[in-house]
C-alpha positions as MATLAB code, in Angstrom:
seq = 'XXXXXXXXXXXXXXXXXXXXXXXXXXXXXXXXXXXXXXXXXXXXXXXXXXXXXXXXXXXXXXXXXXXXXXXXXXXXXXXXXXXXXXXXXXXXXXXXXXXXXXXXXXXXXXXXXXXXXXXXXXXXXXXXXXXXXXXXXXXXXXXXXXXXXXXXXXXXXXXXXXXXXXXXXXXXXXXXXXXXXXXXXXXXXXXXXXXXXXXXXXXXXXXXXXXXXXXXXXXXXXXXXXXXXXXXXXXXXXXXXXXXXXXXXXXXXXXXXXXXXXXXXXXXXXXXXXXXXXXXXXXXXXXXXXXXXXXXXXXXXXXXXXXXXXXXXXXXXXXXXXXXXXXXXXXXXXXXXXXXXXXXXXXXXXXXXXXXXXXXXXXXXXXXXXXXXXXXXXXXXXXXXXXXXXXXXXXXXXXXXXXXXXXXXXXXXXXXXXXXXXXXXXXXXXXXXXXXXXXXXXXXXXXXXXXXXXXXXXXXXXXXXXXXXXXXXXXXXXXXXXXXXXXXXXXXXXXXXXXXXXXXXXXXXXXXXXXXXXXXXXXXXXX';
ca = [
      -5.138   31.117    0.138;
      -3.291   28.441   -1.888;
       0.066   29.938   -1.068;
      -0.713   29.701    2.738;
      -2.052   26.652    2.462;
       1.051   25.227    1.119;
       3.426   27.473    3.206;
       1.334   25.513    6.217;
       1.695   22.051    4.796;
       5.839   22.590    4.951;
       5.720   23.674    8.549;
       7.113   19.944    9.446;
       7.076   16.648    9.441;
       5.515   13.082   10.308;
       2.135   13.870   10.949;
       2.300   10.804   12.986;
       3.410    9.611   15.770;
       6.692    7.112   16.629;
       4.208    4.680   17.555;
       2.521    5.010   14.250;
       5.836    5.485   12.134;
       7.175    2.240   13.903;
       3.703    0.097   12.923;
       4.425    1.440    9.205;
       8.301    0.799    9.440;
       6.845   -3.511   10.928;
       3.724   -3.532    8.682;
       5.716   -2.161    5.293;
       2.686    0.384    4.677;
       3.608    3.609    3.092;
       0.769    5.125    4.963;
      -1.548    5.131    7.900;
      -4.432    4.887    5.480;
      -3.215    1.965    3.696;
      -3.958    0.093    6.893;
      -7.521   -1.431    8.932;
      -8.645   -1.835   12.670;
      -7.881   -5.001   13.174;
      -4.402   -4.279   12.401;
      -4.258   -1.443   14.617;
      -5.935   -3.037   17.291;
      -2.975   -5.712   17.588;
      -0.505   -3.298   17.234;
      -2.310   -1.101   20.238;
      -2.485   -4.859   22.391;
       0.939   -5.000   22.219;
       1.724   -1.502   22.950;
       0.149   -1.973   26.684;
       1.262   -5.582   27.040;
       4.680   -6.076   24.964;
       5.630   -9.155   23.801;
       8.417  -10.731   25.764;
      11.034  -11.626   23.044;
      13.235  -13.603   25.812;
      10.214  -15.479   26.767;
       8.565  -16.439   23.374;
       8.839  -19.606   21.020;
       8.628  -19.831   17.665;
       5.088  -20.537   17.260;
       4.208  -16.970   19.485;
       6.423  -14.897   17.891;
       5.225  -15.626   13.990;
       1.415  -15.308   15.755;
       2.446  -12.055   16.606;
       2.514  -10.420   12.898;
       5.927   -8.754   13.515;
       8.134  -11.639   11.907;
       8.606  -13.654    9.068;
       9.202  -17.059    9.449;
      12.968  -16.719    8.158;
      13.332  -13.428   11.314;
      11.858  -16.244   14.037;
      13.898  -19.234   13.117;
      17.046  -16.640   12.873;
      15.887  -14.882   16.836;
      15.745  -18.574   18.315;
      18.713  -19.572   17.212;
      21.065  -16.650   18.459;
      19.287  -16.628   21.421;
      19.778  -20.387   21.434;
      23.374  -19.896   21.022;
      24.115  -16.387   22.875;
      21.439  -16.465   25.303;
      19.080  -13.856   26.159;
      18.833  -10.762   23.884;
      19.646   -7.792   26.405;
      19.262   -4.804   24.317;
      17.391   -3.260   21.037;
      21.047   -3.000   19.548;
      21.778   -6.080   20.036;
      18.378   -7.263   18.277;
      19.679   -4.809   15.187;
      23.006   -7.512   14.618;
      20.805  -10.341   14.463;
      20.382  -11.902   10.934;
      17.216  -10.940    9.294;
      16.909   -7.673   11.287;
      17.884   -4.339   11.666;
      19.092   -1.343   13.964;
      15.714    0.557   12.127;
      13.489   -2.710   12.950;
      14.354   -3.069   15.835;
      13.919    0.298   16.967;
      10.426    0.130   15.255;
      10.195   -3.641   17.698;
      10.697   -1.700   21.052;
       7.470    0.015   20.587;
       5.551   -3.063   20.770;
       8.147   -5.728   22.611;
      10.276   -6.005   25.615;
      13.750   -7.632   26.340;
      12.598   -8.793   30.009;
      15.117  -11.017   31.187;
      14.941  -11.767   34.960;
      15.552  -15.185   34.910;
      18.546  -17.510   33.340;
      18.846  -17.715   29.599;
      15.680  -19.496   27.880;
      13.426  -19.068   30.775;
      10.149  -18.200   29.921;
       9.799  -15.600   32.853;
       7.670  -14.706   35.781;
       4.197  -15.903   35.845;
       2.336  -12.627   36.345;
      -1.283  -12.033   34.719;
      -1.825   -8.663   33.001;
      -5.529   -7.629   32.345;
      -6.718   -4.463   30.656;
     -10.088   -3.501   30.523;
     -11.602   -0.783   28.015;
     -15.015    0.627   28.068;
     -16.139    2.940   25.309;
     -19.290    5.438   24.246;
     -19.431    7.823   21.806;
     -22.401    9.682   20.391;
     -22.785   11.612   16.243;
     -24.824   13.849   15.221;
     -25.923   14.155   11.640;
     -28.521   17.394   12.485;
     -30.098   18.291   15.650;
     -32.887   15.654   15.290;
     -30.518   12.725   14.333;
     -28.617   12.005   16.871;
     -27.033    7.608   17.013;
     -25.231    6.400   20.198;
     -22.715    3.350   19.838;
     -20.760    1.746   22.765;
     -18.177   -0.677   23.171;
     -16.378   -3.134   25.905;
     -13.133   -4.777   25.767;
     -11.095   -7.510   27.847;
      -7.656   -8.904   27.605;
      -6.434  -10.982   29.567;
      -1.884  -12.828   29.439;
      -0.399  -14.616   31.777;
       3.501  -15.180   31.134;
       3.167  -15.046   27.051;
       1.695  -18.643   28.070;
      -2.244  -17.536   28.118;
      -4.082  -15.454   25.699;
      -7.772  -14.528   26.322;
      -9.369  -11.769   24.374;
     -13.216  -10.283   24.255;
     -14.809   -7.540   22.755;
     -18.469   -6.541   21.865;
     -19.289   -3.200   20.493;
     -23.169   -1.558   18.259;
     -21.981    0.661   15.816;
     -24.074    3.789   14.781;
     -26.100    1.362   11.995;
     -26.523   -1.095   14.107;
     -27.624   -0.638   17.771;
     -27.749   -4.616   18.728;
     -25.899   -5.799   21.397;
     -24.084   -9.169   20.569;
     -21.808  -11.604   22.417;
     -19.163  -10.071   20.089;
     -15.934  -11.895   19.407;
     -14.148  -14.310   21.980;
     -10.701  -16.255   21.686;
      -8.302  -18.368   23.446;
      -4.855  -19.185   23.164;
      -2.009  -21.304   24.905;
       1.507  -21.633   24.318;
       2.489  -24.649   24.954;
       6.446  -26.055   25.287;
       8.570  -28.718   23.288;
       5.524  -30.228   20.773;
       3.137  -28.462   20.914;
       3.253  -24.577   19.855;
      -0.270  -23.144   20.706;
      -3.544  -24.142   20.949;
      -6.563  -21.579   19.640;
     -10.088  -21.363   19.800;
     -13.012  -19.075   19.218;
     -11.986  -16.313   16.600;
      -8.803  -16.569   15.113;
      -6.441  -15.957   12.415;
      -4.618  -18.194    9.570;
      -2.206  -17.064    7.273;
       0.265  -19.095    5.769;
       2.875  -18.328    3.189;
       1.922  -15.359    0.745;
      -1.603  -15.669    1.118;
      -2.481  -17.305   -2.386;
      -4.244  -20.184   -0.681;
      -5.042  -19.108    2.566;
      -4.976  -15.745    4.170;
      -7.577  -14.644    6.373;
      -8.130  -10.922    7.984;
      -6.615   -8.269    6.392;
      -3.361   -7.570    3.612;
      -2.040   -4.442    1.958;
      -4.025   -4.094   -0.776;
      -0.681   -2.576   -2.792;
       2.726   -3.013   -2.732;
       3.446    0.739   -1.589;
       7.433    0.157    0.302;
       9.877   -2.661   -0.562;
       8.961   -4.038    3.047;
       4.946   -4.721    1.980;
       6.476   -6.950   -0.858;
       6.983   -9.819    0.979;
       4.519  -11.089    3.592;
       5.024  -12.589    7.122;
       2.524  -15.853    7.646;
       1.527  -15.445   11.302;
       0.032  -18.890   10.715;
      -3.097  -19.343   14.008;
      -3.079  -16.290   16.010;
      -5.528  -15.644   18.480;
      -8.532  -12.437   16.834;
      -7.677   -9.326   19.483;
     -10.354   -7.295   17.364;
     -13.941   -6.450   17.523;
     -14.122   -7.865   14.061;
     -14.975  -11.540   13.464;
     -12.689  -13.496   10.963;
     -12.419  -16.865   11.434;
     -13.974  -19.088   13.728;
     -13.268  -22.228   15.427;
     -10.306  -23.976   16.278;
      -6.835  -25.076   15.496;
      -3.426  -26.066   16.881;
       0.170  -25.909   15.523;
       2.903  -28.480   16.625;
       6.580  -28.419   16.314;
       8.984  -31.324   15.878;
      12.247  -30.421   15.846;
      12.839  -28.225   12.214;
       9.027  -29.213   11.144;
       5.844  -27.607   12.000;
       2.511  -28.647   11.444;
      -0.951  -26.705   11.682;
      -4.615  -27.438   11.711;
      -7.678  -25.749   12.033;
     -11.319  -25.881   11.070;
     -13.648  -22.553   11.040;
     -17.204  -22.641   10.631;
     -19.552  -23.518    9.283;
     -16.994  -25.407    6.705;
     -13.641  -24.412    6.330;
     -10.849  -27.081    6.824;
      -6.984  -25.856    6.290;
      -3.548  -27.363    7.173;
       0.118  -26.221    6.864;
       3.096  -28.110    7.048;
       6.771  -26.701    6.759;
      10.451  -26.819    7.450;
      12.425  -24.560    8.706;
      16.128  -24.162    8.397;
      18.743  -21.277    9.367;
      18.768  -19.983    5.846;
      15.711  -22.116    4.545;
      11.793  -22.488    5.329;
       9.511  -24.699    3.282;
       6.129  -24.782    3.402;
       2.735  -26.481    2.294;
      -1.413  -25.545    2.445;
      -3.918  -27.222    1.674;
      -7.279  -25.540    2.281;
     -10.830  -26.379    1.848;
     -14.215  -24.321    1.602;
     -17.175  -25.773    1.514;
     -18.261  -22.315   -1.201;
     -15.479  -22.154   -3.379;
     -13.699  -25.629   -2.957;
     -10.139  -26.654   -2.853;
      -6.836  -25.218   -3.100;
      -3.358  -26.327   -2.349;
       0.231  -24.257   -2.408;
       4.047  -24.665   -1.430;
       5.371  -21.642   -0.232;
       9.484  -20.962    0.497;
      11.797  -18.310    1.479;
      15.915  -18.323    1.683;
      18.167  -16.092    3.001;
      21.802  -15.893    1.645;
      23.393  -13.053    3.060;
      21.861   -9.680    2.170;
      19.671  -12.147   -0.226;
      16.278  -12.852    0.275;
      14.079  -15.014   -2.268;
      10.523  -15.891   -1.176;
       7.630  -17.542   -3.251;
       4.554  -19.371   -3.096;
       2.861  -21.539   -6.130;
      -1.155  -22.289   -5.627;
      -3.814  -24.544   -7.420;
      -7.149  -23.871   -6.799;
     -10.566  -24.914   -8.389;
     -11.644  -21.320   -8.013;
      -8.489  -19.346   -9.348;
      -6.773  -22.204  -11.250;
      -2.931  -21.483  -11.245;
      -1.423  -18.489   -9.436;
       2.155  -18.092   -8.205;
       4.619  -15.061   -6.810;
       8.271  -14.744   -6.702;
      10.593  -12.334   -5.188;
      13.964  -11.175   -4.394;
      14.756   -8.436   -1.516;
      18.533   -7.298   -1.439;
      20.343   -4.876    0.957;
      23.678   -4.108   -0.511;
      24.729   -1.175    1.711;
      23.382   -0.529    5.597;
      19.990    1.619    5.359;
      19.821    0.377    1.572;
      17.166   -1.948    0.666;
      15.397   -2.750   -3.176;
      13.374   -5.518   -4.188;
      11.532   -6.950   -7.222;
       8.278   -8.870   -7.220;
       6.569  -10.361   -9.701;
       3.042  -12.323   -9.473;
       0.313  -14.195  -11.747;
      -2.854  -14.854  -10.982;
      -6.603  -15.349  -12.528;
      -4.734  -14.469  -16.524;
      -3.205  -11.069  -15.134;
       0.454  -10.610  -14.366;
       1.540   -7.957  -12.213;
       5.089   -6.861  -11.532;
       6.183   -4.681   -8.572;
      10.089   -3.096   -8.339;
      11.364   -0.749   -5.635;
      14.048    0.803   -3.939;
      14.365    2.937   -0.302;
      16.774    4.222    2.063;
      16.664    6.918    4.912;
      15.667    9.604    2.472;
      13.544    7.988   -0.390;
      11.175    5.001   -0.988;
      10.550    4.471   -4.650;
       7.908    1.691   -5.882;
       6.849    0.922   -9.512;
       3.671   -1.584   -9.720;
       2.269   -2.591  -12.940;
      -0.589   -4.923  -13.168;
      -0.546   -6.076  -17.024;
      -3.635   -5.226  -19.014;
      -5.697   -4.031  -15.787;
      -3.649   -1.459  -14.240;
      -0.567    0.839  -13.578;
       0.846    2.656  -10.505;
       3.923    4.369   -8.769;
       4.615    5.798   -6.269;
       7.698    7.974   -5.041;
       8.060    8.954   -1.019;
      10.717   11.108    0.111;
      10.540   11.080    4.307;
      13.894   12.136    6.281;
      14.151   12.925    9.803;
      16.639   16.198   10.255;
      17.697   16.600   14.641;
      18.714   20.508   14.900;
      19.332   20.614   18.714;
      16.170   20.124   20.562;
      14.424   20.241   17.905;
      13.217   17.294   15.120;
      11.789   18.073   11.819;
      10.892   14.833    9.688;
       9.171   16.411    6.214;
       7.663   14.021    3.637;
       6.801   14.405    0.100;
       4.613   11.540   -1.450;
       3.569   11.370   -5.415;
       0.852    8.651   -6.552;
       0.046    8.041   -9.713;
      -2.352    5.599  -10.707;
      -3.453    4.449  -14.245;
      -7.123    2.040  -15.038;
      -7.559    2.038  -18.497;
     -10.986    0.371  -18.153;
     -12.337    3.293  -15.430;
     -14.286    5.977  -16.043;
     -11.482    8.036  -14.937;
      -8.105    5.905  -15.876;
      -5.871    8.497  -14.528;
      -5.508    9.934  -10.938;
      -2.477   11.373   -9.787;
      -2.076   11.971   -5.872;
       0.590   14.887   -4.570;
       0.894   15.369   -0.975;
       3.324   17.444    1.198;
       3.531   16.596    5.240;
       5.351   16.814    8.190;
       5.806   17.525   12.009;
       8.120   19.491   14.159;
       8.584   18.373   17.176;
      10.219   20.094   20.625;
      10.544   17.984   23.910;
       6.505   16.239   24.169;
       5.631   19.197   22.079;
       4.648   18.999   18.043;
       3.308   21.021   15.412;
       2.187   18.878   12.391;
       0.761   19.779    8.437;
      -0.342   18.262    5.410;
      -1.664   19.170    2.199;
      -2.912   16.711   -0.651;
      -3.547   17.577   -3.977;
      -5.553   15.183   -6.341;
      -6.219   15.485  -10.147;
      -8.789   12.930  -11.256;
     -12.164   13.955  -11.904;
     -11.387   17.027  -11.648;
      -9.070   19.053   -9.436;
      -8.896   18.840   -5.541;
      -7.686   19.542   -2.161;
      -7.693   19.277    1.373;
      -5.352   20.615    4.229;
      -5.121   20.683    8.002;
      -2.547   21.823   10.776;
      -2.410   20.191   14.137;
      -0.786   20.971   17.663;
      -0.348   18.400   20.365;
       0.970   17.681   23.603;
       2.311   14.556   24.660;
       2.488   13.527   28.665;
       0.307   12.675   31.638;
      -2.406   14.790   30.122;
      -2.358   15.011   26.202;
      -4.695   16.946   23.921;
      -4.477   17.230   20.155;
      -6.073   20.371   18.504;
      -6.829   20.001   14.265;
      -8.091   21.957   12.192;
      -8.961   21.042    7.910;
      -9.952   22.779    5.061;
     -10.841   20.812    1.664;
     -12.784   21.347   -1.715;
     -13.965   18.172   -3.715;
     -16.397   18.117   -5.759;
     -16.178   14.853   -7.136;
     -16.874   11.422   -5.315;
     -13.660    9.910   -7.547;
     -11.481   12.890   -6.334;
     -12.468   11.825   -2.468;
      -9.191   11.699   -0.115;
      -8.505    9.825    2.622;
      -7.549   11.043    5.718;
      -6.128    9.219    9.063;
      -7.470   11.015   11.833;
      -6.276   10.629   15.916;
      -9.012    8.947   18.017;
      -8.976    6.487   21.204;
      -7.249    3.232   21.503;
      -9.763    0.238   19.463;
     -11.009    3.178   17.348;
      -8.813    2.962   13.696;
     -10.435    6.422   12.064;
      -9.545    7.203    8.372;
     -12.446    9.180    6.798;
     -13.150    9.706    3.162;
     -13.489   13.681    2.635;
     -15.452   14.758   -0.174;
     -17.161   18.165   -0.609;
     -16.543   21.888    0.344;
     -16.127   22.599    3.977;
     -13.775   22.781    7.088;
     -13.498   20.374    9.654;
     -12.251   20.333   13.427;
     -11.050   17.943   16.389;
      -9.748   17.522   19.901;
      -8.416   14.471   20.692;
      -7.535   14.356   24.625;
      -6.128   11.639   27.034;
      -5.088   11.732   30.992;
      -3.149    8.845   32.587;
      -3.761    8.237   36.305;
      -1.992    5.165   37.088;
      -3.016    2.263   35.447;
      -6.244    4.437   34.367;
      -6.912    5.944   30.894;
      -9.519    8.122   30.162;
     -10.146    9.607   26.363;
     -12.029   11.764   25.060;
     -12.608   13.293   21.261;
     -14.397   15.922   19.907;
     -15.406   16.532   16.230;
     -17.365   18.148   14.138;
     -17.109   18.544   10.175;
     -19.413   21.216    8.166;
     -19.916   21.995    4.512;
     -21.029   26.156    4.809;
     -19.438   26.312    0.434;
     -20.852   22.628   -0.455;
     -22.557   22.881   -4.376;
     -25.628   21.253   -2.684;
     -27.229   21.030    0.651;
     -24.921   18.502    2.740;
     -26.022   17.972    6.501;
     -22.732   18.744    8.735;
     -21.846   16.268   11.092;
     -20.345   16.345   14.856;
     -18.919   13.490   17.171;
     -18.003   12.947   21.263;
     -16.634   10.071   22.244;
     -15.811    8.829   25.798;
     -13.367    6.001   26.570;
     -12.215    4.478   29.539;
      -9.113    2.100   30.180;
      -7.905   -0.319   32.998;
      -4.479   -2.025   33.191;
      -3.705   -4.825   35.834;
];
């Protein structure tokens, strides 16, 4: 069994898809997993409505969460100079970007450019409209129902409006759900937010709301990109209130408040190769806190920082240095103190190999090592990836876990045949394994099929699984069983409907574990 479970874990390659690979290539996340719903949620928004780079100022475009500060000020000023960017290669010559990025950019953005250089284009509304129900099943006599309703609403990259409400299988109330507005505005004033929103500034030692990669797993995670307000697109609350950023020339200013007492500002400059920042931040539960943030670029040079006093984690401060000396090269060094505990981060990637090395002094150790090419043989592409983790807590129960896993897709025309296999020695010894087959068109359907065996709760692996758009599904496996999916969507104009199918059993569990099965309906409607 192990041999053919490892022959089928080889079979191919990324066992997800471009979409997917791009949002890890934007976010810097080594992994699916490493990710949360609100973050996919944005990432889907702009899948169905792209953001119009030709039409966007500075203030939408670091809102959006795919650029740093240093990448906007850089875009506006070429396009300032050159006019209109007309194609994804040209986007890969800008400074601060990439042929890979901007390949990863097309999934989400568009280079719309119907009217004369620095127009903001047409005036058209987009709406999309999602509906969703889904019903689990612990055993025959337990059966939950959730549902879910979504509305988005942009007219011109000018006007944001955003709504969602969804009961979850805990919790059956309906509520008014989350709600936010946001306009663009021109010369002064950047945007204008309200309702539930977003505000990240800098690093995110003073303020940083939503969610952050919990470890520095790619050289790309390393250094954060401050979206400042952005509207909330998820069914998650964060902040809320409302806020307003203004631009003057060079400087921009921000302020919000969020209730029921949280004041915050953010002032900074920002210069071809230079951006300069302040926060100051106030909660009425854990007080004060103020930090200058920067970031340079010199070249194939990046340095980037942030410094923070606060009455609840005294002193903290980061600094780091990216560098890409050769085209596809890219390594970087981080190192950050905060609350007593240092914690240094190194790493290195190119097209075949990401290499990271994080040490957090006197509380933990980890590194990781992913090796991920993409090989074309005619029709044919084959992407496999090998990933090591290990992991080190000297204060745990169980310091040590080391993670192996082996994955990969093949792919012919809108057909692919995907595999993984991870292998986990903490506790004690586990596994789990699945193969998938998909088809990708007008109608496309998803067929996967798992085996795993863990015993232990600390041995428990993670697992992102397919589902509909608004659903981000990454289960913890843990126990002896098999599981199974289909995962099914057909496209009828500007109509969407999805459907998914699962069910996972434990027939060689140690103890009695009730098995657990899943249908979900969900409807979509673009206009």
């Amino acid at each position: 069994m192990k041999i053919f479970l490892l022959m089928a874990a080889f079979l191919a390659v990324m066992p997800v898809t471009d979409r997917d690979a791009a949002i890890l290539a934007i976010t810097g996340a080594s992994d699916i997993e490493e990710l949360d719903e609100q973050t996919m949620e944005r990432f889907e928004a702009f899948a169905d409505h792209p953001l119009k780079l030709n039409g966007c100022g500075r203030s939408r475009l670091l809102s959006s969460g795919m650029f740093t500060e240093y990448q906007a000020a850089s875009l506006l000023d070429y396009m300032e100079r050159s006019g209109d960017i007309l194609s994804w290669s040209e986007l890969g010559l800008v400074d601060g970007f990439s042929p890979a990025l901007a390949t990863a950019l097309s999934c989400f953005c568009s280079l719309e450019s119907a009217n004369a250089p620095g127009s903001t284009g047409s005036r058209k509304a987009s709406h999309a409209i999602m509906l969703r129900a889904a019903m689990k099943a612990d055993v025959p006599s337990n059966v939950d129902y959730c549902y879910g309703a979504k509305y988005n609403l942009l007219l011109a990259e000018k006007l944001e409006l955003n709504w969602g409400s969804r009961t979850t299988y805990s919790d059956g109330r309906i509520t008014p759900g989350t709600a936010s507005i946001a306009y663009y505005g021109k010369r002064h004033l950047g945007k204008i937010v309200a309702g539930d929103f977003n505000a990240r500034f800098g690093q995110g030692l003073a303020q940083w709301s939503g969610f952050s990669l919990s470890s520095y797993s790619s050289v790309t995670a390393m250094m954060r990109k401050g979206t400042g307000l952005s509207a909330s697109k998820s069914f998650t609350r964060s902040l809320h209130g409302a806020g307003a950023d203004f631009e003057f020339g060079r400087w921009s200013a921000s302020a919000a408040w969020a209730w029921p007492g949280t004041a915050l500002g953010h002032v900074s400059w920002n210069g071809k190769t230079v951006s300069l920042g302040a926060s100051a931040v106030y909660d009425r539960k854990i007080g004060p806190a103020f930090s200058a943030d920067w970031q340079a670029g010199m070249g194939s040079v990046c340095f980037y920082g942030e410094a923070c006093l606060s009455q609840a984690g005294g002193i903290s401060a980061l600094s780091g240095l990216s560098w890409a000396p050769a085209y596809g090269m890219k390594t970087a060094i981080l190192h950050k103190f905060t609350k007593g505990a240092h914690q240094t981060v190194a790493g290195f990637e190119n097209k075949w190999i990401t290499t990271t090395i994080d040490a957090v002094w006197h509380t933990s150790y980890k590194a990781l090592l992913k090796v991920s090419p993409t090989i074309v043989l005619g029709q044919f592409t084959l992407s496999p990836t090998l990933r090591m983790k290990a992991t080190y807590k000297p204060e745990d129960k169980n310091p040590t876990r080391i993670e192996a896993r082996a994955e990969g897709s093949l792919g012919y025309g809108s057909w692919t045949l995907s595999g993984r296999y991870d292998r986990v020695w903490c506790q004690s010894s586990s596994w789990f394994w699945y193969a998938e087959a998909g088809h990708k068109s007008k109608l496309s359907a998803y067929i996967r099929f798992a085996l795993f065996k863990i015993d232990n709760w600390p041995d428990r692996i993670y697992v992102y699984e397919r589902d509909a758009p608004g659903s981000f599904n990454v289960p913890a496996y843990y126990g002896r069983g098999f599981s199974a999916s289909v995962v099914a969507s057909y496209k009828y104009g500007k109509q969407c409907l999805h459907l998914r199918a699962s069910t996972v059993r434990y027939p060689w569990n140690l103890t009695d574990k009730s098995p657990k099965t899943e249908i979900k309906i969900q409807y979509q409607l673009k206009l």
